[in-house]
N, C-alpha and C positions, 0 to 999 in steps of 0.2 A: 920968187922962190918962197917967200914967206907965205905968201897967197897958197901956193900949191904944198906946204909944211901944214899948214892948219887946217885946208880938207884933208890929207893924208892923216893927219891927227883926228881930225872928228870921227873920219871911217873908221879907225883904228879902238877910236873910245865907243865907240857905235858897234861892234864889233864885237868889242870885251863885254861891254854893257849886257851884251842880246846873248852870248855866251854864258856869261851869270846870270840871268834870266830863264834858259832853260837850264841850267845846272840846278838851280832854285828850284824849277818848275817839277824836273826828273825828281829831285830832293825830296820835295813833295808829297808826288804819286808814290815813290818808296815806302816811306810814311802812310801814307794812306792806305797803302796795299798792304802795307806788312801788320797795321790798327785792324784791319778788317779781316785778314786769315789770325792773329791772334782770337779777336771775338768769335768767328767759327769756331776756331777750336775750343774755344770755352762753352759751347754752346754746343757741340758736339758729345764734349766733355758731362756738362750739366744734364742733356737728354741722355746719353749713357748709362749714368748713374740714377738716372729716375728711371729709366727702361729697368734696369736690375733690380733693386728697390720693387718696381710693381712684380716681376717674376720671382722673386724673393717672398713675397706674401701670396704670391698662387702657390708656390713652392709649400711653403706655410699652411695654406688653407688644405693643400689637397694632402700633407704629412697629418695633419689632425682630423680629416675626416677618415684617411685609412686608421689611426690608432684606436676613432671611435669605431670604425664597424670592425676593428678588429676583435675589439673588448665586447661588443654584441654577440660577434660569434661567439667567443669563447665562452659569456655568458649564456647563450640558448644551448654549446653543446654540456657544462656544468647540468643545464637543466634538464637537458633530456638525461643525460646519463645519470641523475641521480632522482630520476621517475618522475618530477614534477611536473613536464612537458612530454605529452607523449604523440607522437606521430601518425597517423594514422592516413590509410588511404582507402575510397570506396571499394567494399566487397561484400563477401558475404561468410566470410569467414569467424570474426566474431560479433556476438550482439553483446549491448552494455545499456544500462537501462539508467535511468535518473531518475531517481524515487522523488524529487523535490516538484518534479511537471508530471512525472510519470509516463515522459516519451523515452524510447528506446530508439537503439541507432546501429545499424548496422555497416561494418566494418572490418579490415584488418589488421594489426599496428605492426609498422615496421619493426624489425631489429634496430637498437639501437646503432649497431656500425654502421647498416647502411643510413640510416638518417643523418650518423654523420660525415656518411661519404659526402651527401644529396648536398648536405651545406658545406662541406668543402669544396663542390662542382661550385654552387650557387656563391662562394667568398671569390676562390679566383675569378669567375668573372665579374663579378661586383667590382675587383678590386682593377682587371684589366680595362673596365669601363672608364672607373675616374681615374686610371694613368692617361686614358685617353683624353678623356676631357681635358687633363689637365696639361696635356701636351697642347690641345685646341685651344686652350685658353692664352697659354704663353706665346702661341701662332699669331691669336689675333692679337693682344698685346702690343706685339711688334710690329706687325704691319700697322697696325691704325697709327703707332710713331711715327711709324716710314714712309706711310700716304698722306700724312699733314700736310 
């Protein structure tokens, strides 16, 4: 009986042994797996915030190029309306001469409202252009992240 008590014990500790073995081993991969969905997520996390950050400064760039050609317009329509810029399209309506070469030019000069219609045509699309652009820009932004 003693003989058959100490294989039944060996199995037994053989048994326990290889059960704490894989409970270690499960333990383990737990750990392993739950180290490595944390770094995704921080890594996820970190590309996030640098995706934003770069859409943040197209953001940026395409807010200060609308306030510069805003200020453009505003500055060319100051100039036409207060005569210094004056518009003119080919005709034959008026002649104007420059005594400095002594060539003359013929032409007809707009109204001032319509010139300023012609550049409020010519600002909204100026301006729908770079919303576009800058809608393209923040497109590929992302995808070139998301195709790494």
């Amino acid at each position: 009986m003693d003989k058959i008590d100490r294989i039944v014990s060996i199995c037994v500790m053989a048994v326990v042994v290889s059960l704490a073995l894989v409970a270690k081993h499960y333990h383990d991969q737990v750990e392993y797996y739950e180290e490595a969905l944390a770094k995704a997520e921080k890594d996820a996390l970190v590309e996030s915030v640098m995706l934003q950050r770069q859409i943040d400064t197209l953001k940026r760039e395409y807010e200060d190029e609308t306030r510069k050609k805003q200020s453009e317009i505003a500055d060319l329509r100051k100039r036409i309306d207060d005569g210094s810029v004056r518009v003119s399209i080919a005709g034959s309506k008026t002649m104007s001469s420059d005594p400095s070469n002594g060539s003359t030019k013929e032409g007809c000069d707009l109204d001032g409202r319509v010139a300023n219609a012609i550049i409020g045509l010519t600002q909204r699309g100026d301006e729908a252009i770079r919303e576009l652009n800058q809608c393209i820009d923040q497109y590929n932004a992302v995808r070139n992240k998301v195709n790494r």
